[in-house]
PDB file of N, CA, C and O in Angstrom:
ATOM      1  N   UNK A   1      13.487 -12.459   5.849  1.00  0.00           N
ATOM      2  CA  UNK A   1      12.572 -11.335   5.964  1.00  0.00           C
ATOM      3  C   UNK A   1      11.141 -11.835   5.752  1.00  0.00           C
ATOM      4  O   UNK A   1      10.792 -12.804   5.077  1.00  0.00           O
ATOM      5  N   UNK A   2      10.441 -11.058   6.400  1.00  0.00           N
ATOM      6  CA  UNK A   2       8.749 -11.875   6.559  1.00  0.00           C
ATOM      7  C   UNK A   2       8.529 -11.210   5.367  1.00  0.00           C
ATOM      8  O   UNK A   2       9.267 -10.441   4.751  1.00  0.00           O
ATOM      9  N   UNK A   3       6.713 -11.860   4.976  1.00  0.00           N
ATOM     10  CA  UNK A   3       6.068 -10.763   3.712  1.00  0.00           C
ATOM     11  C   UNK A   3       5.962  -9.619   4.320  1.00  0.00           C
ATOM     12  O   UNK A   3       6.356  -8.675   3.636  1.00  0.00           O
ATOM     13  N   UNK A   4       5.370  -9.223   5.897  1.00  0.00           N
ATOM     14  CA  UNK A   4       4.825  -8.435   6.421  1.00  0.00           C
ATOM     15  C   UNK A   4       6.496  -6.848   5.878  1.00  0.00           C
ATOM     16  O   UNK A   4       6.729  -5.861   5.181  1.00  0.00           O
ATOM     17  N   UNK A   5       6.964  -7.606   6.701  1.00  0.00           N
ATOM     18  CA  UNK A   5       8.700  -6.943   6.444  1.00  0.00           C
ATOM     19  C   UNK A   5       8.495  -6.107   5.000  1.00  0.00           C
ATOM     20  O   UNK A   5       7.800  -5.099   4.872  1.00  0.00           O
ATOM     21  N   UNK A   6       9.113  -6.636   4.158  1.00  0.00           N
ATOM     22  CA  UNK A   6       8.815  -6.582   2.587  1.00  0.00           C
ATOM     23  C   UNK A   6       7.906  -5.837   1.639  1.00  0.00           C
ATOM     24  O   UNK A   6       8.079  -5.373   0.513  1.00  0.00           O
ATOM     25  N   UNK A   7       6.948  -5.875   2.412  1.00  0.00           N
ATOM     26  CA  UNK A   7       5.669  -4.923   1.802  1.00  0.00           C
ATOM     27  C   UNK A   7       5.814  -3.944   2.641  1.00  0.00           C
ATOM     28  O   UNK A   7       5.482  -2.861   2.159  1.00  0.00           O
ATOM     29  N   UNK A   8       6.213  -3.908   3.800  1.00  0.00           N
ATOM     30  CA  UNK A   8       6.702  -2.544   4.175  1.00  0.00           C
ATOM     31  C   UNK A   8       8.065  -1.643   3.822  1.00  0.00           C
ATOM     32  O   UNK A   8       8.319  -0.449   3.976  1.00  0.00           O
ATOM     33  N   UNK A   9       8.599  -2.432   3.438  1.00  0.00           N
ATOM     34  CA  UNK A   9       9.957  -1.711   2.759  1.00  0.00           C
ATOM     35  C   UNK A   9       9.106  -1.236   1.576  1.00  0.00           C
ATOM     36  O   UNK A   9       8.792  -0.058   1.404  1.00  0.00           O
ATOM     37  N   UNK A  10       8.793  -2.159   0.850  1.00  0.00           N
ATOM     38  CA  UNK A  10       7.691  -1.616  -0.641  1.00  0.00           C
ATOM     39  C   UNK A  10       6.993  -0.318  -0.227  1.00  0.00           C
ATOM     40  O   UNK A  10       7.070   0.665  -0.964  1.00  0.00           O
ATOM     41  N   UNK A  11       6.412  -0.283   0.759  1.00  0.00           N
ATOM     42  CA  UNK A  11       5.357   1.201   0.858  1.00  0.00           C
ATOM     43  C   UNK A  11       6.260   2.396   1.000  1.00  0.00           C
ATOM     44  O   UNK A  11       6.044   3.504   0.508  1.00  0.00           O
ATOM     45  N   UNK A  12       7.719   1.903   2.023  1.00  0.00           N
ATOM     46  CA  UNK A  12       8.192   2.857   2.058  1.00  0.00           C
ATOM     47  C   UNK A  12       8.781   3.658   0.873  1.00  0.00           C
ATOM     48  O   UNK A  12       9.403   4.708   1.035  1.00  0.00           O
ATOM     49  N   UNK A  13       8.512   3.021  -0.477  1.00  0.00           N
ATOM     50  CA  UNK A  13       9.475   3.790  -1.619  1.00  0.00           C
ATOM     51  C   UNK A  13       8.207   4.329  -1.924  1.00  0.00           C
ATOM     52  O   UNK A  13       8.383   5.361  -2.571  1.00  0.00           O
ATOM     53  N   UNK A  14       6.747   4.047  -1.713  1.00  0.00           N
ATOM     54  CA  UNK A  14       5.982   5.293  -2.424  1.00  0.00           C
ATOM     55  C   UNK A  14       5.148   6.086  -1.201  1.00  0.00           C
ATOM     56  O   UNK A  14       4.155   6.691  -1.603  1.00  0.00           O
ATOM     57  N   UNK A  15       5.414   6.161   0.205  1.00  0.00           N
ATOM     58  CA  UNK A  15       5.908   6.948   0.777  1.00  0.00           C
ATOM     59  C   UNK A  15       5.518   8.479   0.722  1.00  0.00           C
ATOM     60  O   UNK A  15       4.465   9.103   0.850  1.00  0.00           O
ATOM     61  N   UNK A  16       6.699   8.770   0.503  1.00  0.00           N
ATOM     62  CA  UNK A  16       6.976  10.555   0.158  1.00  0.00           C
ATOM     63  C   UNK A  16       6.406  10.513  -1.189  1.00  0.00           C
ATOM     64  O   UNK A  16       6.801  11.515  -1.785  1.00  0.00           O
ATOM     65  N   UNK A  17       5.616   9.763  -1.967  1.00  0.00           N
ATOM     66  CA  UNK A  17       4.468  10.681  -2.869  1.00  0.00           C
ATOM     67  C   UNK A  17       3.292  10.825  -2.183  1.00  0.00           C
ATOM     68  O   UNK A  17       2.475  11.658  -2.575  1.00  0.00           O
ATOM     69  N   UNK A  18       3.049  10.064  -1.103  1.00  0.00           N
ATOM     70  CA  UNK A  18       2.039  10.355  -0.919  1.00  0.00           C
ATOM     71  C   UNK A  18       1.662  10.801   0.187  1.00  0.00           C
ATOM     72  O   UNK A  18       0.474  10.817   0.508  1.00  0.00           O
ATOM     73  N   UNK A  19       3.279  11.529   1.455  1.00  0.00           N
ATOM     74  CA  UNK A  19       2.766  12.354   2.090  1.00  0.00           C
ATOM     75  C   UNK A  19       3.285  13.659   1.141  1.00  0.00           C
ATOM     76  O   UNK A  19       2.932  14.709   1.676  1.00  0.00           O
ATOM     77  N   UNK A  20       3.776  13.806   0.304  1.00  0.00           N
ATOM     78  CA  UNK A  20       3.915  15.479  -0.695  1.00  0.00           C
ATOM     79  C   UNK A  20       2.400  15.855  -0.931  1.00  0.00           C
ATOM     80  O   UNK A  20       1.904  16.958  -1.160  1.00  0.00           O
ATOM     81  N   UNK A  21       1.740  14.460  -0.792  1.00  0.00           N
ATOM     82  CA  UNK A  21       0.231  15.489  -1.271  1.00  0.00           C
ATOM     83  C   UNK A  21      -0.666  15.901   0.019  1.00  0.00           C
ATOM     84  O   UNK A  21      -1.622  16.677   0.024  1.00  0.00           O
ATOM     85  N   UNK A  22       0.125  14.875   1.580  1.00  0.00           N
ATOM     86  CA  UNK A  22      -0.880  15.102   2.774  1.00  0.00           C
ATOM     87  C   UNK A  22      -1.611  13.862   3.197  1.00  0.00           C
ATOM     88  O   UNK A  22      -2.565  13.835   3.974  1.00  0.00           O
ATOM     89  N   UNK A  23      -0.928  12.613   2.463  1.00  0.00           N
ATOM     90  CA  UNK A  23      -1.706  11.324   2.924  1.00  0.00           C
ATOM     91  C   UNK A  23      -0.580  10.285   3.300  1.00  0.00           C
ATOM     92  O   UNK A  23       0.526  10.671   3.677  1.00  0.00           O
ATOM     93  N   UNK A  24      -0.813   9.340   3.217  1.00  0.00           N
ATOM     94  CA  UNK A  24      -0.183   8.496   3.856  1.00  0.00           C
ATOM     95  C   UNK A  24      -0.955   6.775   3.762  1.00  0.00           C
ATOM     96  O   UNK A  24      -2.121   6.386   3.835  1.00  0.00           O
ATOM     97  N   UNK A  25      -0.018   6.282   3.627  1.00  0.00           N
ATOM     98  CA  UNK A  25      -0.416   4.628   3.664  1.00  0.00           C
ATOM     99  C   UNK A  25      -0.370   3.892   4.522  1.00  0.00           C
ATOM    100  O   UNK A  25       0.525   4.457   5.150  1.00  0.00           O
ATOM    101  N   UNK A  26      -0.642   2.923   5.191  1.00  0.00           N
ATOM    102  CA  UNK A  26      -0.552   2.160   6.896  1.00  0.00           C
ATOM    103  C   UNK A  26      -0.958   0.844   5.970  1.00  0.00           C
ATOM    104  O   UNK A  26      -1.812   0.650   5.106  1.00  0.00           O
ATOM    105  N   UNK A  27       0.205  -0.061   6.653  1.00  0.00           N
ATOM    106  CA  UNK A  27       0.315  -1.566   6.042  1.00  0.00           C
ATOM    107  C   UNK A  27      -0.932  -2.125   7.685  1.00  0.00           C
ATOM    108  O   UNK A  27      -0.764  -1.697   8.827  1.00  0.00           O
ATOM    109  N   UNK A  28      -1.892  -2.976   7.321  1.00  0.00           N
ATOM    110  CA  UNK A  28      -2.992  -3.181   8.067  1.00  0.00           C
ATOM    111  C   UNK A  28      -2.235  -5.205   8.444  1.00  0.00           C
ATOM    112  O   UNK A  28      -1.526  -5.667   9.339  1.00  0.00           O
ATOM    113  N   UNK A  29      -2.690  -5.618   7.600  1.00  0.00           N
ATOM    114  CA  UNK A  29      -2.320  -7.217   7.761  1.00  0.00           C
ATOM    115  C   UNK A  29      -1.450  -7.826   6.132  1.00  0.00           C
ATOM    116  O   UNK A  29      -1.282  -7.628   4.929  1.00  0.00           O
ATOM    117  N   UNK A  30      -1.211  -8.468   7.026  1.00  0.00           N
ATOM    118  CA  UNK A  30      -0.762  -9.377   5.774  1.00  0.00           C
ATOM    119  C   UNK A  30      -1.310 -10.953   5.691  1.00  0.00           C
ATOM    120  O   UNK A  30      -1.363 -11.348   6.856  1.00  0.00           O
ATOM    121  N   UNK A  31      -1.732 -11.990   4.797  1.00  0.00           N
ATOM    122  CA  UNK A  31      -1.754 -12.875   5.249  1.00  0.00           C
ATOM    123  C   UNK A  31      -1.285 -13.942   4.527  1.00  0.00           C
ATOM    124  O   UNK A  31      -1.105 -13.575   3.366  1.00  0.00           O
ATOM    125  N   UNK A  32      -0.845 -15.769   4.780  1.00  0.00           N
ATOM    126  CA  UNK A  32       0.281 -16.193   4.567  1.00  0.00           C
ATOM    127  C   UNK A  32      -0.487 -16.438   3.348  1.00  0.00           C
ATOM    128  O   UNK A  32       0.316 -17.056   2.648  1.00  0.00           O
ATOM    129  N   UNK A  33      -1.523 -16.321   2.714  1.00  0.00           N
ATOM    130  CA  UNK A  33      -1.956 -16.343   1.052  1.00  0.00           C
ATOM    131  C   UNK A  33      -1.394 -15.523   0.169  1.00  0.00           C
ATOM    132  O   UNK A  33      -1.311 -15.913  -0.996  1.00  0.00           O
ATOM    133  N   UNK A  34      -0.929 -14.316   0.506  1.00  0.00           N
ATOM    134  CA  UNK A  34      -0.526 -13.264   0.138  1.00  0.00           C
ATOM    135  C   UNK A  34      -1.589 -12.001  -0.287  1.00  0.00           C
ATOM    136  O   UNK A  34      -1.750 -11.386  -1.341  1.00  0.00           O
ATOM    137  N   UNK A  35      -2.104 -11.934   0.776  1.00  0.00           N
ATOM    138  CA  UNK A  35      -2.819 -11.128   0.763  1.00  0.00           C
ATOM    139  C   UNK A  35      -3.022  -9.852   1.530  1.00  0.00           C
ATOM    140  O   UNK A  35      -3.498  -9.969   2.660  1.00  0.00           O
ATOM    141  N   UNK A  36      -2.669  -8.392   0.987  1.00  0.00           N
ATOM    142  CA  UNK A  36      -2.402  -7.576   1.603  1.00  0.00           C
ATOM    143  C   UNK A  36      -3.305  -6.338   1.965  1.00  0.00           C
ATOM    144  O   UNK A  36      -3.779  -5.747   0.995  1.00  0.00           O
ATOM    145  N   UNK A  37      -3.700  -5.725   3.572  1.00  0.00           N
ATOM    146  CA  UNK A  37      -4.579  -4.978   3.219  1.00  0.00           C
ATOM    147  C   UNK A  37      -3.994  -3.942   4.138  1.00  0.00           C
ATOM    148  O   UNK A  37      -3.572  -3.990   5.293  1.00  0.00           O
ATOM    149  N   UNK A  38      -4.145  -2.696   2.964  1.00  0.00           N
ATOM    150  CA  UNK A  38      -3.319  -1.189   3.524  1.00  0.00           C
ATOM    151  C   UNK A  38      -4.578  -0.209   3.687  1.00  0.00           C
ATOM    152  O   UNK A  38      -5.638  -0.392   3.089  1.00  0.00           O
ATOM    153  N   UNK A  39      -4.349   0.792   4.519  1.00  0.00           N
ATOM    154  CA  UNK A  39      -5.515   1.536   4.545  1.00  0.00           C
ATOM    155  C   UNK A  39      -4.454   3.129   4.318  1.00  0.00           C
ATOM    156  O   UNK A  39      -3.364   3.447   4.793  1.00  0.00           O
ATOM    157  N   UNK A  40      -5.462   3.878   3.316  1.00  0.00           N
ATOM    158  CA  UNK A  40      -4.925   4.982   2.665  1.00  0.00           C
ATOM    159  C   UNK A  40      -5.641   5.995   3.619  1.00  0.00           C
ATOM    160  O   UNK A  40      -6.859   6.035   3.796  1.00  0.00           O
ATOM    161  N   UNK A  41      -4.462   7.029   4.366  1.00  0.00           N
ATOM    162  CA  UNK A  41      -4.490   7.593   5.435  1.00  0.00           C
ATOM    163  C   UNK A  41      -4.372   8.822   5.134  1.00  0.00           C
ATOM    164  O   UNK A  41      -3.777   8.986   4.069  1.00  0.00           O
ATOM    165  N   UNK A  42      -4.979  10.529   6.074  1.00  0.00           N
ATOM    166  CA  UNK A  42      -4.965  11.777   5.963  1.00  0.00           C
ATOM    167  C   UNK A  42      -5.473  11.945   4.684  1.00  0.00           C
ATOM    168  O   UNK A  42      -6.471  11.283   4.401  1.00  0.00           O
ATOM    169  N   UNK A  43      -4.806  12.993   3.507  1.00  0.00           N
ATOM    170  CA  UNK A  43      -5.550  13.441   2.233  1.00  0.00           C
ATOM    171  C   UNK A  43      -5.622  12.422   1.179  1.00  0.00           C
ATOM    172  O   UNK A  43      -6.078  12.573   0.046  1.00  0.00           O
ATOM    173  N   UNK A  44      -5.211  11.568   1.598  1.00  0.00           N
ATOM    174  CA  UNK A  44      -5.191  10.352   0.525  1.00  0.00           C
ATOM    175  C   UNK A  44      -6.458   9.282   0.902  1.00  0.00           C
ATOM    176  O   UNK A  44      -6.854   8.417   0.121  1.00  0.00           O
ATOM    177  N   UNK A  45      -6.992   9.512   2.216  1.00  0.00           N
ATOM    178  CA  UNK A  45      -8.014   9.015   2.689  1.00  0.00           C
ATOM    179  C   UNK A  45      -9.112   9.647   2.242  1.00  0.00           C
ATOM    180  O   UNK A  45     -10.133   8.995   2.460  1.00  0.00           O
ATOM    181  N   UNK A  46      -9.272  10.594   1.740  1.00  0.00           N
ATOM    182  CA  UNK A  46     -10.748  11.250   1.610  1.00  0.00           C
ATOM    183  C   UNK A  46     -10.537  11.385  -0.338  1.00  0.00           C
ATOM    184  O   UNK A  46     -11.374  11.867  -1.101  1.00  0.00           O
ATOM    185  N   UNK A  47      -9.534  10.951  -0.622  1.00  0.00           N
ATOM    186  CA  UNK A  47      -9.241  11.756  -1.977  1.00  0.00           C
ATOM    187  C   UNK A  47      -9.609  11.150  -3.008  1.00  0.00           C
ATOM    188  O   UNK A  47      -9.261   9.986  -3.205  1.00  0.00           O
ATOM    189  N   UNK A  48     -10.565  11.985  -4.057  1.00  0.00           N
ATOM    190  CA  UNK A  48     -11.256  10.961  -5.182  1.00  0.00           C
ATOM    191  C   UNK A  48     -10.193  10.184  -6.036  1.00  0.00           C
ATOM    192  O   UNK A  48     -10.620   9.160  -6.569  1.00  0.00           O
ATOM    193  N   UNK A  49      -9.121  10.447  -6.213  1.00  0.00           N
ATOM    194  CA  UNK A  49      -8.562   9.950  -6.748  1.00  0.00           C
ATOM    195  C   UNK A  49      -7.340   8.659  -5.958  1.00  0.00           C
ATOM    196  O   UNK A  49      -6.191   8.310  -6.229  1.00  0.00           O
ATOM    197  N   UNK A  50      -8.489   8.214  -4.762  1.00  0.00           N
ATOM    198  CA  UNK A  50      -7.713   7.114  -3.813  1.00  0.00           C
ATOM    199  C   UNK A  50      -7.740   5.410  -4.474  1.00  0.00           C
ATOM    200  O   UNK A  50      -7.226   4.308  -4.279  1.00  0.00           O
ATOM    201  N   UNK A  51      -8.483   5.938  -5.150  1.00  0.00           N
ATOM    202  CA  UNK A  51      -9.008   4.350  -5.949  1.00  0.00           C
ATOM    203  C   UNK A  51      -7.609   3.778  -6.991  1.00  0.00           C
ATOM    204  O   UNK A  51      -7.095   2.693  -7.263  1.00  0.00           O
ATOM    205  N   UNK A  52      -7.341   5.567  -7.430  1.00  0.00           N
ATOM    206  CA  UNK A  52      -6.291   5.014  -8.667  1.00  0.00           C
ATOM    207  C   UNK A  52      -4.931   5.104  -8.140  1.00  0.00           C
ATOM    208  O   UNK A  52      -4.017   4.471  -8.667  1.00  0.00           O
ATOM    209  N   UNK A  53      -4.712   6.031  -6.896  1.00  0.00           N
ATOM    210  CA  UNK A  53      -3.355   5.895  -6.094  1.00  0.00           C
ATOM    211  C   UNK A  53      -3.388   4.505  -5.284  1.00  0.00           C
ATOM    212  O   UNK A  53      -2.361   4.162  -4.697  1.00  0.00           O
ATOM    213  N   UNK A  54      -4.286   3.872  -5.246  1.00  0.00           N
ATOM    214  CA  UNK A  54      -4.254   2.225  -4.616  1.00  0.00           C
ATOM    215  C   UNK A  54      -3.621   1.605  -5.795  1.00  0.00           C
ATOM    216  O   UNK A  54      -2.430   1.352  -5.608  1.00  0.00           O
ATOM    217  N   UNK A  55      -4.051   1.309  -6.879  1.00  0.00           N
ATOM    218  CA  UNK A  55      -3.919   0.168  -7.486  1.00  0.00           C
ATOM    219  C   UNK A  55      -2.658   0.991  -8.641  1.00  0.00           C
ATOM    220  O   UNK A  55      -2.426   0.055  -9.406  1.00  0.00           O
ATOM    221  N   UNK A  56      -2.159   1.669  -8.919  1.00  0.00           N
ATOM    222  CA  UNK A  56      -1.628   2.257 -10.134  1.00  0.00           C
ATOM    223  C   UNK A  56      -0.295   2.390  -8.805  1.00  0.00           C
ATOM    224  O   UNK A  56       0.599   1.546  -8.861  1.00  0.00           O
ATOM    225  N   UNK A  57      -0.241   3.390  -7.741  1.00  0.00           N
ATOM    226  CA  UNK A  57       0.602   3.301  -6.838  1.00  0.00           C
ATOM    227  C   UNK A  57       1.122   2.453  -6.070  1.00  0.00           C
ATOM    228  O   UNK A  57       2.125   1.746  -6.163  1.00  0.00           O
ATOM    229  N   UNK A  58       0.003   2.649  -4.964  1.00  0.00           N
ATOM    230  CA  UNK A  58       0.497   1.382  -3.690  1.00  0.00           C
ATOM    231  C   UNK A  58       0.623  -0.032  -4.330  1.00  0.00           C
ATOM    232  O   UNK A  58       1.625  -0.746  -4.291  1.00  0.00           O
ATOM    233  N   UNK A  59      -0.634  -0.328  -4.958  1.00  0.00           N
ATOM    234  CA  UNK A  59      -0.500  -1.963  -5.677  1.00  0.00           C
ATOM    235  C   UNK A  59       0.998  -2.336  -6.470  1.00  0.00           C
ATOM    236  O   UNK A  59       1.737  -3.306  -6.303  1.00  0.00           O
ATOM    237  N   UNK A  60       1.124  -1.166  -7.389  1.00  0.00           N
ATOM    238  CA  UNK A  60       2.174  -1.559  -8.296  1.00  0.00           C
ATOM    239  C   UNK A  60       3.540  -1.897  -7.606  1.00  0.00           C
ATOM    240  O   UNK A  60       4.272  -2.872  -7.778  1.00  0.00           O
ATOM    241  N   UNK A  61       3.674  -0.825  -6.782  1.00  0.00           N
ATOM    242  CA  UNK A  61       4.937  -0.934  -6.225  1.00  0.00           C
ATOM    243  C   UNK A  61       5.030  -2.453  -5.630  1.00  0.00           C
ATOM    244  O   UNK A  61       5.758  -3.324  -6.106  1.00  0.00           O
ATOM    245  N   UNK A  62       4.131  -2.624  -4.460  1.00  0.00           N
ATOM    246  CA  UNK A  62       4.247  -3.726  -3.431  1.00  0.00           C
ATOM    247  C   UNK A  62       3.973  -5.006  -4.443  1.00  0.00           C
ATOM    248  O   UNK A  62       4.055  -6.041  -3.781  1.00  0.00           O
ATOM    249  N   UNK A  63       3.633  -5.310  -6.026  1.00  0.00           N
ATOM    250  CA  UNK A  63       3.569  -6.596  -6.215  1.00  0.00           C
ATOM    251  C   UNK A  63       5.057  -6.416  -7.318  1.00  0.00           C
ATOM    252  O   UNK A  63       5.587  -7.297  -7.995  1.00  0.00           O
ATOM    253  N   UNK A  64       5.325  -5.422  -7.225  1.00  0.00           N
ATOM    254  CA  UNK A  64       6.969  -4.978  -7.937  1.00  0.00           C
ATOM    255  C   UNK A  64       7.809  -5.627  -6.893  1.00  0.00           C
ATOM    256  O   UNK A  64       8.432  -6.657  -7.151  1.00  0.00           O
ATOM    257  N   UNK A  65       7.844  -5.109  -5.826  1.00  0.00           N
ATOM    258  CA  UNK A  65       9.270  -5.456  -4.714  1.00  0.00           C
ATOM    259  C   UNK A  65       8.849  -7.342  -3.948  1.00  0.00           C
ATOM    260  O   UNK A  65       9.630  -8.163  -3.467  1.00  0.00           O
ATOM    261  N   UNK A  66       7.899  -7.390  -4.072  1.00  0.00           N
ATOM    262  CA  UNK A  66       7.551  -8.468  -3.481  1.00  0.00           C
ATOM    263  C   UNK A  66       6.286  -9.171  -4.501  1.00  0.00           C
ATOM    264  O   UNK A  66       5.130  -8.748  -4.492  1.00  0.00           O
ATOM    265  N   UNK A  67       6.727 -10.229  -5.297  1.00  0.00           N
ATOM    266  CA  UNK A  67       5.678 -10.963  -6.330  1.00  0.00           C
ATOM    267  C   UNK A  67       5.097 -11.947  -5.706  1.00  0.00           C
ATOM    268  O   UNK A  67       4.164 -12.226  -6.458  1.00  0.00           O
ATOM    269  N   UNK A  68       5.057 -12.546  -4.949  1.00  0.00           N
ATOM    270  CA  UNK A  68       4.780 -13.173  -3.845  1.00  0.00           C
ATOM    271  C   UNK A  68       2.905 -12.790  -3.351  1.00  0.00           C
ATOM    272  O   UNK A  68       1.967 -13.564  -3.162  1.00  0.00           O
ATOM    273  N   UNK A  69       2.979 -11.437  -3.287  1.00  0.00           N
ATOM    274  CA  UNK A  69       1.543 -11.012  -2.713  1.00  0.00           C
ATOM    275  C   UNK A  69       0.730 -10.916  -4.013  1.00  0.00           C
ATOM    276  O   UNK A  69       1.224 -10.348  -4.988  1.00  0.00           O
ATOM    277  N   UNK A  70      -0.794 -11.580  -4.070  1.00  0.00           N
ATOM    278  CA  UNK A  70      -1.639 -12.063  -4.808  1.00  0.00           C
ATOM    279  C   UNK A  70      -2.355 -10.820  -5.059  1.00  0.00           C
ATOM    280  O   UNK A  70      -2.533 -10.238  -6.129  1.00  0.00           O
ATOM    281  N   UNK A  71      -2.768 -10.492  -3.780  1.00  0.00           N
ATOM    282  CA  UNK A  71      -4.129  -8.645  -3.774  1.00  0.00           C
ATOM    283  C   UNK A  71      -3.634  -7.813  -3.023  1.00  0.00           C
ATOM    284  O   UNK A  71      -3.025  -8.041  -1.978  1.00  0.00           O
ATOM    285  N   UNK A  72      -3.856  -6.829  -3.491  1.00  0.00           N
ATOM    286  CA  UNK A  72      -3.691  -5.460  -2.189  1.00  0.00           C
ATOM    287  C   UNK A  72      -5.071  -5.062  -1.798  1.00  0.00           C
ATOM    288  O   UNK A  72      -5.741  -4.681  -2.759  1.00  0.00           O
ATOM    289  N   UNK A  73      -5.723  -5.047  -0.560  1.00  0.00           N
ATOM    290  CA  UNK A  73      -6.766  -4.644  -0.354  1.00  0.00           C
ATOM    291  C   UNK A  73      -7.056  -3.178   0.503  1.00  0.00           C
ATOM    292  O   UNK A  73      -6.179  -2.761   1.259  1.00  0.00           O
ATOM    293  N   UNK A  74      -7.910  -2.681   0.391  1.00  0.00           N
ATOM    294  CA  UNK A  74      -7.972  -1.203   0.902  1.00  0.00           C
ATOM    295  C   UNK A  74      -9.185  -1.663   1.754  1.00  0.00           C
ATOM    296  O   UNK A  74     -10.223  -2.287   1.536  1.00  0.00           O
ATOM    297  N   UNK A  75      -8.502  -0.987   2.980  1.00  0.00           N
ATOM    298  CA  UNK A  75      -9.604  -0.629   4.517  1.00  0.00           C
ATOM    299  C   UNK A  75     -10.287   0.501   5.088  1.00  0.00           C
ATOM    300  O   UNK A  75      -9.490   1.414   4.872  1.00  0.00           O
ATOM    301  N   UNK A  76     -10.859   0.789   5.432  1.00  0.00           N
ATOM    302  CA  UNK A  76     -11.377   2.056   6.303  1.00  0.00           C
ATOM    303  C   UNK A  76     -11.040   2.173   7.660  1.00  0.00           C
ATOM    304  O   UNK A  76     -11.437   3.137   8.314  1.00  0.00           O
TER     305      UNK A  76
END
């Protein structure tokens, strides 16, 4: 299984928290450093509290299922 693979299985377990609120996550690149950049999509895109659903959410999970990836980075 690739990293790319992997960190997408990872997003998919936090997922349904974050379309229950109207947003959504999109895996952008991966690269072979381990470096990952997701862009936080619909109400999770505009939402002040996108800073702490990155790194407390999306981050935790994806360096949980896969230790391998170094950063999670957020895009526009």
């Amino acid at each position: 299984m690739t990293l790319k693979e992997k960190v997408e299985k990872a997003l998919e377990t936090v997922r349904p928290h974050l379309q229950a609120d109207g947003g959504n996550v999109e895996l952008i690149d991966t690269t072979e450093n381990g470096i990952v950049k997701v862009k936080l999509t619909g109400a999770c895109g505009d939402c002040p509290m996108a800073a702490m659903t990155l790194q407390y959410g999306v981050t935790s999970a994806i360096k949980q299922a896969v230790p391998e990836v170094k950063e999670v980075q957020a895009v526009q």
